[in-house]
C-alpha positions as CSV (number, residue, x, y, z in Angstrom):
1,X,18.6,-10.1,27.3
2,X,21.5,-8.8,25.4
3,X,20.6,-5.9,23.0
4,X,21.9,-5.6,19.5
5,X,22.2,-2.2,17.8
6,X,22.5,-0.7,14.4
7,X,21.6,2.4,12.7
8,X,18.8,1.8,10.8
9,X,16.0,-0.5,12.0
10,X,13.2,-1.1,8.8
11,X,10.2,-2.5,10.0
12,X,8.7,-5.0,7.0
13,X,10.4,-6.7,4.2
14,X,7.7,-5.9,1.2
15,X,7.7,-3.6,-1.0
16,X,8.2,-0.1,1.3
17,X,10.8,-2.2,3.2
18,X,12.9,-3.3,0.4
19,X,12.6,0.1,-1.4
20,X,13.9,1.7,2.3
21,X,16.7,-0.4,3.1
22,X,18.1,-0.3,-0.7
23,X,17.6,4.0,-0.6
24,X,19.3,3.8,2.8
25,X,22.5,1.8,1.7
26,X,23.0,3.4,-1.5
27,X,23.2,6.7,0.4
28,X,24.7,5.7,3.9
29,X,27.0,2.8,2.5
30,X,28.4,2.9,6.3
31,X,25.4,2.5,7.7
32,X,24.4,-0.7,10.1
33,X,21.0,-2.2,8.6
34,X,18.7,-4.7,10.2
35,X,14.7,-5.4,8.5
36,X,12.9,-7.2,10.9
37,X,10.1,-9.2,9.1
38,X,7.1,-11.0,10.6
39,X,6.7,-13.0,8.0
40,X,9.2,-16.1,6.4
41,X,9.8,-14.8,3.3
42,X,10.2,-11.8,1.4
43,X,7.0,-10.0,-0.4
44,X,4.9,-8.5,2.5
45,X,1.5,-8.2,1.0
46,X,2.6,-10.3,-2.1
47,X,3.3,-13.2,0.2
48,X,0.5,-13.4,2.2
49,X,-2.1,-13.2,-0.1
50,X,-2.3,-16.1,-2.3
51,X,-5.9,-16.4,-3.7
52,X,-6.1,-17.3,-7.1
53,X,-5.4,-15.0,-10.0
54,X,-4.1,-12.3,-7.4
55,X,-2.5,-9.4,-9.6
56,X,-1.1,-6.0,-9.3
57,X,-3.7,-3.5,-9.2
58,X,-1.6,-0.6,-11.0
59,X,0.6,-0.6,-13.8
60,X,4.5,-3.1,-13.4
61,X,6.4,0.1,-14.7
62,X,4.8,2.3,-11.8
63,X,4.6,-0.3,-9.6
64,X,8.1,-2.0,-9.3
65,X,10.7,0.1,-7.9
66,X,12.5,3.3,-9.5
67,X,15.7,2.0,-9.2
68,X,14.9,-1.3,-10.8
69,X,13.4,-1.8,-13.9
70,X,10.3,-4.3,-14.6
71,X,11.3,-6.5,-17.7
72,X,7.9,-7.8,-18.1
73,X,5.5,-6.6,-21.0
74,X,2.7,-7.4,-18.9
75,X,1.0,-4.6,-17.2
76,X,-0.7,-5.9,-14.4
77,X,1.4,-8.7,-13.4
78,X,0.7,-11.9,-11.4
79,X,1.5,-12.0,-7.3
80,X,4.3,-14.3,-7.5
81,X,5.7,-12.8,-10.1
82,X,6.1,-9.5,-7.9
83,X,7.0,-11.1,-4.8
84,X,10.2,-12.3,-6.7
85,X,10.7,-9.2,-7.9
86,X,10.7,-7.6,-4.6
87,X,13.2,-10.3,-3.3
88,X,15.7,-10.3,-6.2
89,X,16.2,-6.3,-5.4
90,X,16.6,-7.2,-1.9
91,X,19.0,-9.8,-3.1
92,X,21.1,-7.6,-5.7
93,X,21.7,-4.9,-3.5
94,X,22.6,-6.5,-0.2
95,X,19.7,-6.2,1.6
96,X,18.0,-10.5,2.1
97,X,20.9,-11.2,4.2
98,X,20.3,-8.1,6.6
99,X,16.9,-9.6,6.8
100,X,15.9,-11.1,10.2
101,X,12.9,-13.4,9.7
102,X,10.0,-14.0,11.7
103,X,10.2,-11.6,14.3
104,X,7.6,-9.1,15.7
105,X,7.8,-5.8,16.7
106,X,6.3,-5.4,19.7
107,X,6.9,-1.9,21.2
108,X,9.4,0.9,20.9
109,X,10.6,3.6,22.6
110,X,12.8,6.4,22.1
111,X,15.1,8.2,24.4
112,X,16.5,11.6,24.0
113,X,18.9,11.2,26.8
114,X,21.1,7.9,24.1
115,X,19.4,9.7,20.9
116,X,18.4,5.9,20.2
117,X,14.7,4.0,19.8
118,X,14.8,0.7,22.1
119,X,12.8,-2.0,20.3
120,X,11.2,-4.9,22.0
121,X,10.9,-8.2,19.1
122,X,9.2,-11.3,19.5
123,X,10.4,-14.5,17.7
124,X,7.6,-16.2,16.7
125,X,8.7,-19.2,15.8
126,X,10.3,-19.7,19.2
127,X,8.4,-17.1,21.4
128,X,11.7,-15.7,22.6
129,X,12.3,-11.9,23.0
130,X,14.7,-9.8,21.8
131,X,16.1,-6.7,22.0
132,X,17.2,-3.7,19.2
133,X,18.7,-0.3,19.5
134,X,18.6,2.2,16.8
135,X,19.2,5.5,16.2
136,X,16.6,5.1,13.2
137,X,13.4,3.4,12.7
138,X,11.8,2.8,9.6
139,X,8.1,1.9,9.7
140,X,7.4,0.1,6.0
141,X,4.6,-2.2,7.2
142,X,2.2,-0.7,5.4
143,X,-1.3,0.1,6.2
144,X,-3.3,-3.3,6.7
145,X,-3.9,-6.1,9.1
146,X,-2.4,-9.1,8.5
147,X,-4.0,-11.1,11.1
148,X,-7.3,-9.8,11.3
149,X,-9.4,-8.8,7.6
150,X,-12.3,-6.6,7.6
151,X,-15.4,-9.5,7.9
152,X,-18.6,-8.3,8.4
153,X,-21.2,-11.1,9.9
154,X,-24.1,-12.3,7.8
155,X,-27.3,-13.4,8.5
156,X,-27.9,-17.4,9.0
157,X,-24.1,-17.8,8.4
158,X,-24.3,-20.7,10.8
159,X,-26.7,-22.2,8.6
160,X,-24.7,-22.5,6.1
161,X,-23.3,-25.7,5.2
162,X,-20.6,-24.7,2.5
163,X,-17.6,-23.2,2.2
164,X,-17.0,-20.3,3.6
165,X,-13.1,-18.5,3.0
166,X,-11.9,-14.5,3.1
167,X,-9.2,-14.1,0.4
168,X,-6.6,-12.9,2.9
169,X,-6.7,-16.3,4.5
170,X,-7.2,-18.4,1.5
171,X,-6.7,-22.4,2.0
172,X,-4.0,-24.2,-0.4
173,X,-6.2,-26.8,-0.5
174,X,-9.2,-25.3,-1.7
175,X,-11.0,-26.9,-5.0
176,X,-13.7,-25.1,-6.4
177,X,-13.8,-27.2,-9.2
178,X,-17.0,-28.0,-10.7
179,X,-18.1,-26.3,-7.5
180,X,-20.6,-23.3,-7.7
181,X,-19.1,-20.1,-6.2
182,X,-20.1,-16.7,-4.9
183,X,-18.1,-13.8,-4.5
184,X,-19.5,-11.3,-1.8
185,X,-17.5,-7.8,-2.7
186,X,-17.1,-5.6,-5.8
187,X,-13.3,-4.2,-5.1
188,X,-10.2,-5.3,-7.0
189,X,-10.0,-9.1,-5.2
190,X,-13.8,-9.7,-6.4
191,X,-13.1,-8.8,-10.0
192,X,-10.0,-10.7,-9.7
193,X,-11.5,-13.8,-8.4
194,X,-14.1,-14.0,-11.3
195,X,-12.4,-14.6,-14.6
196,X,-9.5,-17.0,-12.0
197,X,-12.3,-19.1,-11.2
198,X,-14.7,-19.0,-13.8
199,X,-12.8,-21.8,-16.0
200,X,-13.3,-24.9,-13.5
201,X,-16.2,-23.6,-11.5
202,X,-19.5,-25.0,-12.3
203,X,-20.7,-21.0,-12.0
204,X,-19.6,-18.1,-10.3
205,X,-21.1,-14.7,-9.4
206,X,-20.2,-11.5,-7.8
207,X,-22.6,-10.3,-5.2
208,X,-22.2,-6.7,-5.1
209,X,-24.4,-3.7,-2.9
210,X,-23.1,-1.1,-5.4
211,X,-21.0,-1.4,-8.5
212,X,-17.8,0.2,-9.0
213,X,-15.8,1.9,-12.1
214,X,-13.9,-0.5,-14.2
215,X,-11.6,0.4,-16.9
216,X,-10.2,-2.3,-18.9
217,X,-6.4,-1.7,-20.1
218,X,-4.5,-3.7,-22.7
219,X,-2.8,-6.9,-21.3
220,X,0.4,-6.4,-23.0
221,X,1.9,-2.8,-23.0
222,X,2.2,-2.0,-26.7
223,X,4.9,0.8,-26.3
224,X,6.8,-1.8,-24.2
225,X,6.8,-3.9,-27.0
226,X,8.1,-1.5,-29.7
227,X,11.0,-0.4,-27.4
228,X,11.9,-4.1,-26.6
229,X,12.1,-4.4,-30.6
230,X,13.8,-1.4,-31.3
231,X,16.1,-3.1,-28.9
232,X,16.5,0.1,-26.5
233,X,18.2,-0.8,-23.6
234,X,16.0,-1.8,-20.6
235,X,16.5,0.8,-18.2
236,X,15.7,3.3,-21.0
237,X,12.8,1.2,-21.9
238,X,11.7,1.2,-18.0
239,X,12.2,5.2,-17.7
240,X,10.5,6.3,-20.6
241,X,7.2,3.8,-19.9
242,X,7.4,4.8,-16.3
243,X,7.2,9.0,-17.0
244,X,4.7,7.9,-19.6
245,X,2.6,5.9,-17.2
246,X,3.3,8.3,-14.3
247,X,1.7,11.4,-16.4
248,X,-1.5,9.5,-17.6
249,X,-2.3,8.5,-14.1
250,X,-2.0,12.0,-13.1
251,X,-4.0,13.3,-16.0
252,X,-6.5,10.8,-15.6
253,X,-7.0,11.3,-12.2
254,X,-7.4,15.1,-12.2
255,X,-9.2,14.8,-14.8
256,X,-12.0,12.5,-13.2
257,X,-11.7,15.4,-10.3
258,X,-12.6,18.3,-12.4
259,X,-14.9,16.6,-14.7
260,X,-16.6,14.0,-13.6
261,X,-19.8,13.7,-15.6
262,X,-18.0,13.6,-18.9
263,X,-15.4,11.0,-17.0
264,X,-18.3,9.2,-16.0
265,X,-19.6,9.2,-19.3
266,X,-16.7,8.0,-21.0
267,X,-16.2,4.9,-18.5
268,X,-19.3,3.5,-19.0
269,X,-18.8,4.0,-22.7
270,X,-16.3,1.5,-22.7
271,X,-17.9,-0.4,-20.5
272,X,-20.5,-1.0,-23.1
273,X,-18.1,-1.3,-26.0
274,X,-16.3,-4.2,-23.7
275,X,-19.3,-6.2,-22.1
276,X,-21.4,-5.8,-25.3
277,X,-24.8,-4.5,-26.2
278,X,-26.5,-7.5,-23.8
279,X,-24.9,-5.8,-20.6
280,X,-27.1,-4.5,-17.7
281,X,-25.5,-1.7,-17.2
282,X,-26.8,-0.9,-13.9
283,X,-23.7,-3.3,-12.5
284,X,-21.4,-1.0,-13.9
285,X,-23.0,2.6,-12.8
286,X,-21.6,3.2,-9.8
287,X,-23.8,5.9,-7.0
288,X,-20.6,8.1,-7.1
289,X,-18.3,10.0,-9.0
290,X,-15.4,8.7,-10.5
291,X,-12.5,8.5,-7.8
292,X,-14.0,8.9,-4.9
293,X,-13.2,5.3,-4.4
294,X,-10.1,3.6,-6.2
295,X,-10.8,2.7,-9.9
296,X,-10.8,-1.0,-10.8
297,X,-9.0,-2.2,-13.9
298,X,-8.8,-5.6,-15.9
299,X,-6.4,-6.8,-18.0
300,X,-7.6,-7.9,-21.6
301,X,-10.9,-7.0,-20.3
302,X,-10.8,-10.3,-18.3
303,X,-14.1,-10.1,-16.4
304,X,-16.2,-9.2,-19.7
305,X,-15.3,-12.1,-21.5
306,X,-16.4,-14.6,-18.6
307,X,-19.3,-12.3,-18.2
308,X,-19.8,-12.8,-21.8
309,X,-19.7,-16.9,-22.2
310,X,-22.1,-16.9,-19.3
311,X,-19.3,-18.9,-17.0
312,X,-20.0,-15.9,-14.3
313,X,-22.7,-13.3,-13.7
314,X,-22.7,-10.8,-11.8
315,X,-26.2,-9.3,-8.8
316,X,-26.5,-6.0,-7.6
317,X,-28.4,-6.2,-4.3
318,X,-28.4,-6.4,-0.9
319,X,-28.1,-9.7,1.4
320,X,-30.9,-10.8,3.1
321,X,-29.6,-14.1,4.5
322,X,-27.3,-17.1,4.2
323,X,-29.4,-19.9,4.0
324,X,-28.2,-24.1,4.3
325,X,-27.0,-24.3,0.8
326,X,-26.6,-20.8,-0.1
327,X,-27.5,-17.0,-0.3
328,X,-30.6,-15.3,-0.6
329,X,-30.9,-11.8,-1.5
330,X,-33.4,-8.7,-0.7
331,X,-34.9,-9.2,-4.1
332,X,-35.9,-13.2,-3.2
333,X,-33.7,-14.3,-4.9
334,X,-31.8,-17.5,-4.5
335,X,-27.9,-18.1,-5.5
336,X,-26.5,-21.7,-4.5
337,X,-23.2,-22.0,-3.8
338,X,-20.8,-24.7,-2.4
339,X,-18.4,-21.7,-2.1
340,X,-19.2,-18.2,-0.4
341,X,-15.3,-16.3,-0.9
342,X,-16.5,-13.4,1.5
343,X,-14.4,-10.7,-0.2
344,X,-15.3,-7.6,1.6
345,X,-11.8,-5.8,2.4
346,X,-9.3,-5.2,5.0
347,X,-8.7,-4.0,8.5
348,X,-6.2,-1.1,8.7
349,X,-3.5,-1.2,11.4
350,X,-0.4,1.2,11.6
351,X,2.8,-0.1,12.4
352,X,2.0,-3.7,12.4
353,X,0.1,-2.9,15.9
354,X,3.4,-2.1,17.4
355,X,3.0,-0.1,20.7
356,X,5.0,3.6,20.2
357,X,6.2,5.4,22.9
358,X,8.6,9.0,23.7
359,X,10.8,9.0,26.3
360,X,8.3,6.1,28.0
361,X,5.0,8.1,26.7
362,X,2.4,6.9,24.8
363,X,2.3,8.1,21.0
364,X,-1.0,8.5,19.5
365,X,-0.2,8.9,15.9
366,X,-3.6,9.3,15.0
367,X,-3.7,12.8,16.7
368,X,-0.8,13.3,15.2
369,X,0.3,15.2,11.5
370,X,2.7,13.9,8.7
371,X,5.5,16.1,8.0
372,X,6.0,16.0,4.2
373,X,3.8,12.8,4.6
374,X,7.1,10.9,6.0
375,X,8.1,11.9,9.4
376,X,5.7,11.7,12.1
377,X,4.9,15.2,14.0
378,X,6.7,15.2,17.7
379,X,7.9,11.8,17.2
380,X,12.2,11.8,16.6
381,X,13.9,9.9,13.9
382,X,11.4,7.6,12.8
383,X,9.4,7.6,9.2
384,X,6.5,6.3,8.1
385,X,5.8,5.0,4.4
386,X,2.3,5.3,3.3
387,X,1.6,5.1,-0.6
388,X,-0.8,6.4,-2.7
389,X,-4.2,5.4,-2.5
390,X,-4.8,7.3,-6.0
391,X,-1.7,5.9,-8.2
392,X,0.8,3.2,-7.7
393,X,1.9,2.7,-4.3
394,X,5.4,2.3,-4.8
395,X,5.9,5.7,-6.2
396,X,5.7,7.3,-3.2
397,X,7.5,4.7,-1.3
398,X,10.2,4.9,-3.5
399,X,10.3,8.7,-2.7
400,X,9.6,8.4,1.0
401,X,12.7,6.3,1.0
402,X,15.1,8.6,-0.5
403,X,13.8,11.0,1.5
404,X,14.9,9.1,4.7
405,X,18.3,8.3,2.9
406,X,19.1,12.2,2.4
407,X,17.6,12.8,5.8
408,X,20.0,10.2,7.2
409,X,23.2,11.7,5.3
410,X,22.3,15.3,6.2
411,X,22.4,13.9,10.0
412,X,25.7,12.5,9.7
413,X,27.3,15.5,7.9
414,X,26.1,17.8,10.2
415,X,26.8,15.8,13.4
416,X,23.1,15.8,14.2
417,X,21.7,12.7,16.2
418,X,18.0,13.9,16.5
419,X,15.4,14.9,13.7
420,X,12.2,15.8,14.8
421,X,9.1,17.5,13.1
422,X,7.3,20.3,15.2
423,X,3.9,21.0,14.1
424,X,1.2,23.7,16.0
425,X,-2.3,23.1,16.7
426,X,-3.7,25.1,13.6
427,X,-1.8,22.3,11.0
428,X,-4.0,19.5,11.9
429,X,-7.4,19.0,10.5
430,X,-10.2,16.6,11.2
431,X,-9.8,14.6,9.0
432,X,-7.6,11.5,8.5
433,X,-5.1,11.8,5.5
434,X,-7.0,8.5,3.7
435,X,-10.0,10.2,4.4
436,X,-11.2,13.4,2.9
437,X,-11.0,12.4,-0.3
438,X,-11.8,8.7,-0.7
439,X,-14.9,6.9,0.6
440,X,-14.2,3.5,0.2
441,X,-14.8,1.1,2.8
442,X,-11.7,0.6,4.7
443,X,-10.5,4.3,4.2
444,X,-13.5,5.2,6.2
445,X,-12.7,2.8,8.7
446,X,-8.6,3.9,8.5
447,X,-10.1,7.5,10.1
448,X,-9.3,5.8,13.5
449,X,-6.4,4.6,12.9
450,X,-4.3,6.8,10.5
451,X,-2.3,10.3,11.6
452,X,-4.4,13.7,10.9
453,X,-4.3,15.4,7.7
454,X,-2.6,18.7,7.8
455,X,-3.9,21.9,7.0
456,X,-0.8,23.0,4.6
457,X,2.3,22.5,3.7
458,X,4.3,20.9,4.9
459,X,1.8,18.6,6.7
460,X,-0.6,18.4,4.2
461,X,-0.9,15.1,2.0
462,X,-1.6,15.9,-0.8
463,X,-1.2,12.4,-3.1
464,X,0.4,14.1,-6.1
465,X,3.7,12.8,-7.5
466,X,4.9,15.8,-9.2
467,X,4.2,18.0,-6.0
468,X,6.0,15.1,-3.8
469,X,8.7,14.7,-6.0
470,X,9.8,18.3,-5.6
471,X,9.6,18.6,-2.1
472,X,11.0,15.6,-0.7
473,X,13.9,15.3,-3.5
474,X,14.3,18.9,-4.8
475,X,13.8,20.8,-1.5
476,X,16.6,21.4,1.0
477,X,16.5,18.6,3.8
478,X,16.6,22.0,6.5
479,X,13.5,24.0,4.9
480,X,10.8,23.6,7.5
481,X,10.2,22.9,11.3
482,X,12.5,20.2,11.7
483,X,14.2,20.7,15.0
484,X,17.9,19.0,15.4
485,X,19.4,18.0,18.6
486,X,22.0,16.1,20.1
487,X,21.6,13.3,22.3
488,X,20.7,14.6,25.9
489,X,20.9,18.0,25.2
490,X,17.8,19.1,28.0
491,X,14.7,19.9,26.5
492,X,15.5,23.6,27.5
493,X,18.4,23.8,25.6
494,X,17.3,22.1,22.5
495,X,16.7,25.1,19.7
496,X,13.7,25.2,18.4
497,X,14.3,25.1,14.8
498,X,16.8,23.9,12.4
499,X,20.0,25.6,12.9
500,X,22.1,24.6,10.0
501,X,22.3,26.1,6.5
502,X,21.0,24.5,3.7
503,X,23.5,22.3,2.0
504,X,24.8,23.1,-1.4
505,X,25.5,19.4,-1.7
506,X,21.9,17.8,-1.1
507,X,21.1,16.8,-4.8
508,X,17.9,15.3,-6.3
509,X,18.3,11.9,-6.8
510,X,15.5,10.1,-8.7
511,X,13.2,7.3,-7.1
């Protein structure tokens, strides 16, 4: 099997893909570049799900890449829309043709003896093998399973004689017009689902164990608009409704940390003012305090108005069986439904499942630490892009990526051919670094799966922009246990800590 080789391997062509490969180039113009995609098209997660009404989740500005600005007004905007985004950046800056499609990583090992990762790829759409070398690795396959969703089994499901479908795998040819629909699941997909459907369904409702905070944001955003008027040019526009956006999450997160009665407080408020003096509001009052699972929000207040013409409703309780023609819940109650759209989250899965190995051992990366949440402890020239689970994802892709770019160039200048992070047995916590914070569903079940969160800097994840932004763009690339090597220099010759000076020329470049 003949091997190819190039400098930079990225693993996934959606959004932390994209964002690596363009950082990469820009930086290492010389570089070789090869993304190895499972799927057929650009978009990652924004290609593979397809349920109707999917949306971003977080704000276009913060969402779409640093480097490229969103021209939309919209705030949250549709999944096709962003998928097209993501592949007209890989387009403009060279990356779709370096794009190999439908191919699988299976396995990789790295050698210290060639200073180079050997990847093992599957073609899936011939089932032929193939091999890569690289003398970097770039893991941008985010954090879920795209084969396998999180599906709980029901009681009586095989009595039921509807239609039964899990948004991750959602049938083209679905109808569910005229059809009468429940949703199982209170998370972003549920409240998604409800105002998409509610038009041509004959009823829908959300069956939910335990509500969740909702905040309801403008459709349109107006500061957008005025710049767009004023005519201001639109990477201006983009920066200035991106530092905007960036500081209000912050606040509003911290905030909801320090005080979360009076955050509570002011989200049901405008709950009420949005759903109307007829609301229950026990579907609203969530059992927790504000972020300790990700907040939900609805553009143009979406999901209130369906709530409101009575096209949707919305039961709080538990499931006490599917029956022939339907659900019935704990309470006795009865909902019929030609459609049951189990919406009840995802599977997590590092890596796209790919097998890791050192010099032909097994990694276990989840008893393993992040080093400035990028490069994985013990594990040479590799980096992993994980977003944030309490802002927009992309913003710390974006700076993971140009943290592997400067990485990269310091590498070259120096002559170096091995970077690896050397952590001690007192950085690592319990806990996973999804899962001290957050109690959602499938960051409790990530625990498994995800690397160790570190005791302090810098292996501690801390999910803070301003804090990230500083040390993986304003810190020397040489300012912490990062041990370089050449290639097969013996392990008891290798130094055991950075031996060059900091660079005068590393400069902060933004996202």
């Amino acid at each position: 099997m003949e091997q190819q080789h190039v400098d930079v391997l990225v693993i996934g062509a959606g959004i932390s893909g994209i964002s690596a490969a363009c950082h990469v180039l820009r930086d290492n113009p010389r570089a070789s570049l090869v993304v190895l995609e499972r799927r057929t098209r650009v978009g990652g997660t924004w290609d593979l799900f397809r349920y109707p009404g999917i949306r971003s989740d977080s704000d276009m500005p913060t969402f779409g890449f640093g480097f490229r600005p969103w021209r939309g007004a919209r705030i949250l905007a549709e999944g096709a829309q962003i998928r097209q985004y993501v592949e007209d950046a890989a387009t403009d800056k060279g990356v779709l043709e370096r794009i190999r499609f439908g191919r699988r990583a299976i396995s990789a090992d790295f050698s210290h003896t060639t200073g180079r990762w050997t990847v093992d790829v599957e073609d899936e759409n011939t089932g032929e093998r193939e091999s890569y070398s690289a003398g970097y690795v770039v893991g941008a396959t985010g954090y879920y399973d795209y084969d396998t969703p999180y599906r709980p089994q029901f009681p009586g499901e095989a009595e039921y004689e509807g239609t039964l479908v899990h948004p991750q795998h959602w049938p083209e040819d679905l109808d569910h017009t005229g059809k009468r629909v429940v949703v199982i699941g209170s998370g972003a997909t549920a409240i998604t689902l409800l105002p998409a459907l509610a038009d041509d369904a004959a009823h829908i409702t959300m069956v939910q164990r335990s509500p969740t905070y909702i905040l309801a944001l403008p459709e349109v955003d107006p500061l957008s608009l005025v710049l767009q008027k004023l005519r201001a040019p639109a990477r201006l526009t983009h920066k200035v409704v991106r530092a905007r956006n960036i500081a209000l999450q912050r606040g509003s997160y911290a905030f909801c940390r320090k005080y979360p009665r009076l955050a509570r407080k002011a989200l049901l408020g405008l709950v009420r003012a949005q759903a109307g003096k007829g609301v229950d509001m026990r579907h609203f009052s969530p059992n927790y305090k504000p972020w300790d699972q990700r907040l939900c929000v609805v553009p143009g207040g979406d999901l209130f108005k369906v709530l409101k013409s009575g096209k949707a409703s919305i039961a709080t309780d538990h499931i006490d069986t599917f029956t022939a023609d339907g659900i019935r819940l704990k309470s006795g109650e009865e909902l019929k439904a030609d459609i049951v759209v189990t919406a009840t989250g995802l599977n997590v899965r590092l890596l796209g499942g790919m097998a890791l190995t050192v010099d032909g051992s097994p990694v276990d990366i989840t008893n393993r630490v992040l080093y400035k949440a990028v490069l994985i402890e013990g594990v040479p020239n590799m980096s992993l892009v994980i977003g944030y689970t309490n802002a927009s994802w992309t913003l710390k892709a974006d700076l993971a990526a140009a943290y592997t770019a400067r990485l990269l160039a310091h590498m070259r200048r120096h002559g170096h051919d091995i970077a690896t992070p050397l952590a001690s047995g007192g950085d690592r916590s319990e806990f996973s670094v999804m899962g001290e914070a957050l109690t959602s569903g499938y960051i409790a079940r990530a625990n498994e799966v995800m690397p160790r969160q570190g005791t302090r800097d810098p292996w501690r994840l801390w999910n803070n922009y301003y804090r990230d932004r500083a040390l993986l763009q304003g810190a020397p690339i040489d300012d912490g246990p990062l041990r370089f090597d050449t290639a097969g220099t013996p392990d008891s010759a290798r130094p055991t800590g950075t031996d060059a000076a900091a660079d005068p020329q590393e400069s902060t470049r933004a996202a």
